[in-house]
N, C-alpha and C positions, 0 to 999 in steps of 0.2 A: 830318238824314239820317244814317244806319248809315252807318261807312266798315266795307267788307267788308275782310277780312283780304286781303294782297297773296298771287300764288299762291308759292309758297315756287321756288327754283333751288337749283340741286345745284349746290354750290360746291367742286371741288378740283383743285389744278392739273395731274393726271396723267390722268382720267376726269370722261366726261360721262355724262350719265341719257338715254336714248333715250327718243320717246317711249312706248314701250311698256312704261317703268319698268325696264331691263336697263341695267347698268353697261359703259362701254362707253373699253376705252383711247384715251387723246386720241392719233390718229394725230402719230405724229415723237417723238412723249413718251419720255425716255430709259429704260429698263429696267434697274432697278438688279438689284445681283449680290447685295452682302454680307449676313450678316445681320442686324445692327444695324438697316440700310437699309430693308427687306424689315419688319423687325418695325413700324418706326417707319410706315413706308408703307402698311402693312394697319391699321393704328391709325387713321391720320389719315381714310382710306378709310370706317372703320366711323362714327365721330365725322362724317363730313361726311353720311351715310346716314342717321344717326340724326336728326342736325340737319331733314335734308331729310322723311322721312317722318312727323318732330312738326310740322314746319310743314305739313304737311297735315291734319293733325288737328287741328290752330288753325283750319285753313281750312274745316276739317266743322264749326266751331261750340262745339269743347271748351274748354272752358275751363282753362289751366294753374293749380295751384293749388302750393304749397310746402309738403314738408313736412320741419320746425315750423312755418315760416313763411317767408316771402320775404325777408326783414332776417338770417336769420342764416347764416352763412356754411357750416358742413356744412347742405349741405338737399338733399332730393331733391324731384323735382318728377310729378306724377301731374296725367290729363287725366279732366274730368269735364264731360259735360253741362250742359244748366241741369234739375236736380232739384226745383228747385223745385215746379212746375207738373206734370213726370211722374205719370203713374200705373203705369208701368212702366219697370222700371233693368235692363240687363243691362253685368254687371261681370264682365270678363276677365281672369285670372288664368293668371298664366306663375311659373314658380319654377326659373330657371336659371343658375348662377354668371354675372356680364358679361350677363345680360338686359338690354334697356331698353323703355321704352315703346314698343310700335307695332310691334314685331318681337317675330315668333315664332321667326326662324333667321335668324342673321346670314346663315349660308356660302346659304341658297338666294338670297336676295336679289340676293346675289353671281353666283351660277350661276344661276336662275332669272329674277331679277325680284320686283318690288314685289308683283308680284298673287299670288306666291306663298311669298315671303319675310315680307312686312309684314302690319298687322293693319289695312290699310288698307279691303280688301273687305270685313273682315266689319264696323267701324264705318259703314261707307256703306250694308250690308245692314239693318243694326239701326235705323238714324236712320231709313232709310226705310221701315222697319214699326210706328215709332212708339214703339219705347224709346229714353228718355234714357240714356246709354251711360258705363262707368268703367272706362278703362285705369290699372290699377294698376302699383308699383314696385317691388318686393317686394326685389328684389337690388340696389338702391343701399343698402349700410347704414353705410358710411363715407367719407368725401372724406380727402386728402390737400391740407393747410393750408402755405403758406409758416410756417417758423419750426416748425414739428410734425416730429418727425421719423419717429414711428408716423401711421398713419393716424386720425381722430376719427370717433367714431361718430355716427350721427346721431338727432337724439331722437327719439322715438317711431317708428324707422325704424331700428334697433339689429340689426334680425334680422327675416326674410323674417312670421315671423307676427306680430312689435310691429307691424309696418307695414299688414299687411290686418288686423287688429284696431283699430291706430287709424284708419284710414281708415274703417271699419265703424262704430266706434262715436261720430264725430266727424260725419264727412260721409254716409253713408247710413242711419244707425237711425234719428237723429234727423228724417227728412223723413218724414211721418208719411201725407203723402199717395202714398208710394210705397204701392202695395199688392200688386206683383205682382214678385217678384227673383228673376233670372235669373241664375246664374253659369255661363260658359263659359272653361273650365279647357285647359291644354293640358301634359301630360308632368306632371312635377313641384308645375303647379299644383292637381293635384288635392289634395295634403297639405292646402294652404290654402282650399279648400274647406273642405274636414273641420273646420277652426278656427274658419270662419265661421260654417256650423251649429251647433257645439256653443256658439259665443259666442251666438249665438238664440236655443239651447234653455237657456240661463241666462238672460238676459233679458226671453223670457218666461213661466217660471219668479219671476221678480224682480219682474214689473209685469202685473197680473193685467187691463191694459188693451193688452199686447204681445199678436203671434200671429206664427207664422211662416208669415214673406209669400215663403222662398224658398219657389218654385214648382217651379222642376225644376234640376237640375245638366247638362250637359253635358261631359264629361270624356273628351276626344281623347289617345288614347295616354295612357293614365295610368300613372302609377307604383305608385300605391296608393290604394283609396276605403274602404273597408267595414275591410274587411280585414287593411289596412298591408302590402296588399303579399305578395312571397313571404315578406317577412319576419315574417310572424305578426300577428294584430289584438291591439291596444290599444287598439281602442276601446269605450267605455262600453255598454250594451244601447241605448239613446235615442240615441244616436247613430247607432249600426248600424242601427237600425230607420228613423230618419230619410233616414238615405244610402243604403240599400235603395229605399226607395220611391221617392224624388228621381233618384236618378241614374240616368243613360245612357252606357253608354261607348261609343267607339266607335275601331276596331284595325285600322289596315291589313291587308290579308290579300291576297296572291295569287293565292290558291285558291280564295276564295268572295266574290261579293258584296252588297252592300247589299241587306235585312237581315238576310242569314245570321248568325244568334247562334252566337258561340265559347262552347262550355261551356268548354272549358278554364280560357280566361280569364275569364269568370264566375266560376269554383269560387275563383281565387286575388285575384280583386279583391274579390266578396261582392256584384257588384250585374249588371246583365243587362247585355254584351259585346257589338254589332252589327261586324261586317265593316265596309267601304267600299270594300276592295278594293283597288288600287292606279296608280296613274296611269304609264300607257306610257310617255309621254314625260317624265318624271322617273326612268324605270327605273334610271339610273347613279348618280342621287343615293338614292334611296331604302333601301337597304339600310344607309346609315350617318346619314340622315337623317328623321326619323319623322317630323317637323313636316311633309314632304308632305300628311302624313294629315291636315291641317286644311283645305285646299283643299276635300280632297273631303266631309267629313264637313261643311262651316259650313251649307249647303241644309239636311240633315238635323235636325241639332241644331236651327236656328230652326225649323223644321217642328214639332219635338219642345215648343220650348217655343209655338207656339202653341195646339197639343193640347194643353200642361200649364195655360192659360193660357182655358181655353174652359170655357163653362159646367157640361157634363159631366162633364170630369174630375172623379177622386177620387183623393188623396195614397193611399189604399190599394192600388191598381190601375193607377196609372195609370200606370208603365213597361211593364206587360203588356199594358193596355189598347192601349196607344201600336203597340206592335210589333206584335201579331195586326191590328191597323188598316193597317198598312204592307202586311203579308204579302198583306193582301186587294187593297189597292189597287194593289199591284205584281204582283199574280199570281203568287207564288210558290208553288212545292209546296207545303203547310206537312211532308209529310214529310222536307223537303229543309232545316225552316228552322232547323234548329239542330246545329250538328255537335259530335262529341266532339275532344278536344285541343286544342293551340292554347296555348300560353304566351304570356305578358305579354312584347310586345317592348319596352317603357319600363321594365322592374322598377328597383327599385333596392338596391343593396346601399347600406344605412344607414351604413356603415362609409366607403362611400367616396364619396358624394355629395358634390358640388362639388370633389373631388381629378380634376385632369386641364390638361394644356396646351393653348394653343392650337389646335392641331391636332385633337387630341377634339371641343374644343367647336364649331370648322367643318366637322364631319362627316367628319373623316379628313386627312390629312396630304396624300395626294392629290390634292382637291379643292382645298384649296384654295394646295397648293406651283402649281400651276397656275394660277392665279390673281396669288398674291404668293410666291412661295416659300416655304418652311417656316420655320415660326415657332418663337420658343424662349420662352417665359414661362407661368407660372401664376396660379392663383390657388385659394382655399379660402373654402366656408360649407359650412353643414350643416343640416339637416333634423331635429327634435326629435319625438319620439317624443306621439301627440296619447293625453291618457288625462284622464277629465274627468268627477267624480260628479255624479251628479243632484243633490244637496242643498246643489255648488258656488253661492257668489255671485260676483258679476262682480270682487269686489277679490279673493273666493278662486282666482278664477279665472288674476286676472294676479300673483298672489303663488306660487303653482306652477309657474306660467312661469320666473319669476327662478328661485326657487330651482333647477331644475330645469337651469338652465344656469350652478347650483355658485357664483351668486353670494353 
């Protein structure tokens, strides 16, 4: 007989987990001042959070895997379904300095809650629509070793795109009865999007018995799809045409909702923009924290791929298809469904991706000195610029990469 995984406990001596998944201080628990204290306390806090919402997804049935492997001592570690059997995979991607699996914002988890913090609802949506499911790790790319005194990188986990490149071509190309892949991206993971299709459209290119089986993209608050962003496209024709017809993105807005289209941001991402609008009661977090917008956008998006994902559709049409379909079934204007203006509120400047403290990355200083007080520490990675020939092969592929990062 299956012994079923035990339910995971939130383990820390100053805060307990309600049941409604909200962090909650242990009443009498002393409150510290300094800030060594403070930093070292909102650490131990994140680490016991992260612990707690992996053990949940052990408890959904994922299975942890290592990567290089479990034996070697830098390793990070990613949660996968059983692929075997699947005929369809949706694979989540996040790309944000200090991301971990299972979380998409540290600070709402904190201030919010599990249901709105963690990637907890939407693995529990997907398992139960029938995709086998891959939370990626894309920002673990080095451990710190006793006796090391710089940090060690970790193999094939060196940099956010080594990592969903090997993961892709290790654990999901090779499963041959996937035929149907989904990727749903949030902020920053949309770069790595871009890396996985063009890694596709070389390998099927490469093996004249490959096809591409991504079916639709989902991309919340992106930073860059088609495009790269404000910051100019570098992407190939085949790829741009790929990520055009694939993608959906989808942008908080106050002003308009769901599926009011932002030309705006269309014109600087390259692919079609829907609203969601924005949630009332997160009003005070929202403004310095985008990941709200995945709450309301995850209904949509699986809506999205199972229209992509349906006998009908066609990879030519089928983001336009998808949205004139909404419009009707929601009774919207259509003169109403698409407005002008509207900038990318995830953009990024190239220059300064992964540059910012603690307090950046918990959605402002504010939030979360309220919480544990203000915090003092950093950290740096960076984002590589995606450019990729059609007559590329896959070793040409990852021999561009290196060089490309001046090794």
């Amino acid at each position: 007989m299956e012994t079923l995984p035990c339910r995971p406990v939130f383990k820390h001596p100053s805060y307990i987990m309600s049941e409604d998944g909200k962090l909650i201080r242990k009443p009498g628990s002393t409150r510290i001042t300094s800030s060594d204290e403070q930093n070292a306390e909102a650490a131990s806090v994140i680490e016991a959070l992260t612990e707690y919402v992996q053990g949940h997804i052990r408890g959904l049935g994922l299975l942890e895997h290592w990567i290089p492997d479990a034996d070697d001592h830098a390793r990070c570690n990613i949660f996968v379904s059983n692929i075997d059997t699947a005929d369809k995979l949706l694979v989540i991607l996040q790309n944000q300095v200090g991301s971990k699996p299972g979380i998409w914002s540290r600070s709402l988890c904190l201030s919010s809650g599990l249901a709105v913090g963690s990637m907890l609802d939407a693995i529990e949506r997907a398992l139960d629509l029938g995709y086998a499911v891959a939370v990626l790790n894309p920002n673990t790319n080095s451990v710190s070793l006793p006796g090391h005194k710089t940090r060690i990188p970790i193999a094939n986990s060196f940099s956010p795109e080594n990592h969903v490149l090997h993961v892709w071509d290790m654990f999901i190309a090779p499963a041959a009865n996937l035929k149907s892949i989904f990727l749903l991206t949030y902020g920053n993971g949309s770069s790595l999007a871009v890396d996985i299709v063009q890694r596709q459209i070389v390998r099927c290119e490469a093996n004249p018995g490959e096809h591409m089986r991504i079916r639709a993209i989902a991309a919340i608050e992106p930073s860059q799809v088609v495009d790269g962003g404000e910051s100019g496209g570098d992407n190939d024709a085949a790829t741009k045409s790929s990520l055009k017809a694939l993608t959906l993105a989808f942008e908080g807005n106050p002003d308009y909702p769901y599926p009011v289209r932002l030309a705006g941001v269309e014109d600087k991402l390259g692919c079609t923009c829907v609203s969601v609008g924005v949630d009332s009661s997160l009003a005070d977090n929202q403004d310095s924290n985008v990941a709200a917008s995945v709450g309301l956008a995850l209904e949509h998006a699986l809506h999205f791929f199972q229209f992509a994902d349906s006998p009908h559709a066609h990879a030519s049409d089928l983001v336009e298809t998808f949205i004139a379909n909404e419009i009707v079934r929601l009774q919207v204007d259509p003169t109403h469904a698409r407005v002008a203006g509207c900038g990318v509120r995830n953009s990024v400047d190239r220059a300064a991706v992964g540059r910012g403290d603690y307090n950046t990355q918990f959605g402002g200083a504010g939030l979360f000195a309220r919480v544990f007080g203000p915090l003092r520490t950093s950290r740096r990675d960076g984002i590589e610029q995606h450019v990729v020939s059609n007559s590329l092969t896959v070793a040409d592929f990852d021999l561009l990469r290196v060089v490309g990062k001046g090794a």
